[in-house]
C-alpha positions in Angstrom: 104.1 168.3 81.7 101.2 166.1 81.4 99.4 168.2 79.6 102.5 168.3 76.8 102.9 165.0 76.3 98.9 164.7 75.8 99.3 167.6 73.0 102.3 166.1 71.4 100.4 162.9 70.9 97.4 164.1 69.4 99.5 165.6 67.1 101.3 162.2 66.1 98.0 160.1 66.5 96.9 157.9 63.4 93.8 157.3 61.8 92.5 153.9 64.0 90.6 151.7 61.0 87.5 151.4 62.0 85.6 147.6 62.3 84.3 148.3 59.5 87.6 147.9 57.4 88.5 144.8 59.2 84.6 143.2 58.1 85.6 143.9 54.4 89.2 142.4 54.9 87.7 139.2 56.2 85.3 138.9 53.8 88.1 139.1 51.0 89.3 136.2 53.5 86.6 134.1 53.1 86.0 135.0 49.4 89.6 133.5 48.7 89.2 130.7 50.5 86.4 129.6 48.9 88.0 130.3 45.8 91.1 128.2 47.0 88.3 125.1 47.2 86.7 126.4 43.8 90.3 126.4 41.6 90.9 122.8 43.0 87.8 121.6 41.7 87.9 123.1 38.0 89.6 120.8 35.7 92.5 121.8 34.9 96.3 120.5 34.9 98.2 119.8 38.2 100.5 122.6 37.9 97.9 124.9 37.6 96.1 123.6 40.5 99.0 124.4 42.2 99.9 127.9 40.4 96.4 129.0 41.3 96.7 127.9 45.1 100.0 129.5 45.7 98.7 132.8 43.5 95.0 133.0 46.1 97.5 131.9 49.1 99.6 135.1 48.6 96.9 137.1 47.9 95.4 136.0 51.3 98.9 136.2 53.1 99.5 139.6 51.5 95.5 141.2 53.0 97.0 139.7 56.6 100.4 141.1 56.5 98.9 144.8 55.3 95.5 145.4 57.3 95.7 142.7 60.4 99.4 143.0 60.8 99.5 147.0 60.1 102.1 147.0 57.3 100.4 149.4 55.3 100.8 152.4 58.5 104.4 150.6 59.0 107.5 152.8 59.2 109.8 152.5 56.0 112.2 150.0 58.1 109.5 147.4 58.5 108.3 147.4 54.9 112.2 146.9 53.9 112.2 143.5 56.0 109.1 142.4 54.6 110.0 142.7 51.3 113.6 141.4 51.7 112.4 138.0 53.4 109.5 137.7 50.5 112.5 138.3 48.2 114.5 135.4 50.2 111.6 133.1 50.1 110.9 133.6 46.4 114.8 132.3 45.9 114.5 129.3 48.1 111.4 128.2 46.2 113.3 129.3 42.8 116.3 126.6 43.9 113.6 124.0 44.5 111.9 124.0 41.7 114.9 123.9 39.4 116.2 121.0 41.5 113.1 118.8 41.4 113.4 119.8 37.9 116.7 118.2 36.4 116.9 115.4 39.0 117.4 112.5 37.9 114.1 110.7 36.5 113.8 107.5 37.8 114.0 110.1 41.6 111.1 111.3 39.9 108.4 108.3 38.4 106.4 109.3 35.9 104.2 107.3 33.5 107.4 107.2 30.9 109.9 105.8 33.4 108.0 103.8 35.7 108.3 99.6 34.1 105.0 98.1 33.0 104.9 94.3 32.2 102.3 92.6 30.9 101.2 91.4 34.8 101.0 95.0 36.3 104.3 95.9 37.9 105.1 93.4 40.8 106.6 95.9 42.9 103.8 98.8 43.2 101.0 96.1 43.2 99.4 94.9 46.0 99.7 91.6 45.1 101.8 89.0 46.8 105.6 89.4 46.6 108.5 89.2 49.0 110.1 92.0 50.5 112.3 92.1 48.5 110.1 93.4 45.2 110.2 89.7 43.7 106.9 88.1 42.6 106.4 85.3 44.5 106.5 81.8 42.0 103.2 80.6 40.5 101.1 83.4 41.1 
């Protein structure tokens, strides 16, 4: 019996990725991270700072999830899960996107809707004030 359940295995046995596989997958790794630390320093416009990160952050998750988590030999079952929580993920960060979105803009400061007066603005400054955000008489 032994010797049939030793058979039957080598017949199901995988191909085992060699270290050499792995080396190349970290490398891609560190390629990406240092990319991650090259896209934040070119100048370009916040959302595309952030576009780029999330994009090289994905990529990264995506080489971890296939070759260090074995996705790639997984059975049909496991890939459906992993897509189907990516999916799920992708709508939560849909809904928060549109809701920072259309709040309302003074949730939001930006340069057109934050007060500037001809002193600075007495609440943001570091200047003397009470706690309530009043500037303090004679100064």
């Amino acid at each position: 019996m032994t010797v049939h359940n030793e058979a039957f295995r080598e017949d199901i046995k995988t191909h085992e990725a060699g270290a050499g596989r792995y080396f190349v997958i970290y490398v891609l790794l560190l390629i990406l991270t240092f990319g991650t630390f090259g896209v934040a320093k070119l100048p370009m416009s916040e959302p595309m700072h952030l576009a780029a990160a999330l994009l090289i952050a994905a990529c990264k998750a995506t080489l971890v999830v296939l070759f260090f988590m074995h996705l790639l030999e997984a059975e049909g079952a496991n890939r459906a899960v992993f897509l189907v929580s990516i999916f799920f993920v992708g709508v939560m960060f849909f809904f928060i996107l549109v809701d920072t979105a259309h709040r309302f803009p003074l949730t939001n400061p930006q340069d057109s809707t934050t007060v500037n007066l001809p002193g600075g603005n007495p609440v943001y400054s570091n200047g003397p004030h009470d706690p309530f955000g009043e500037p303090t008489p004679g100064k």
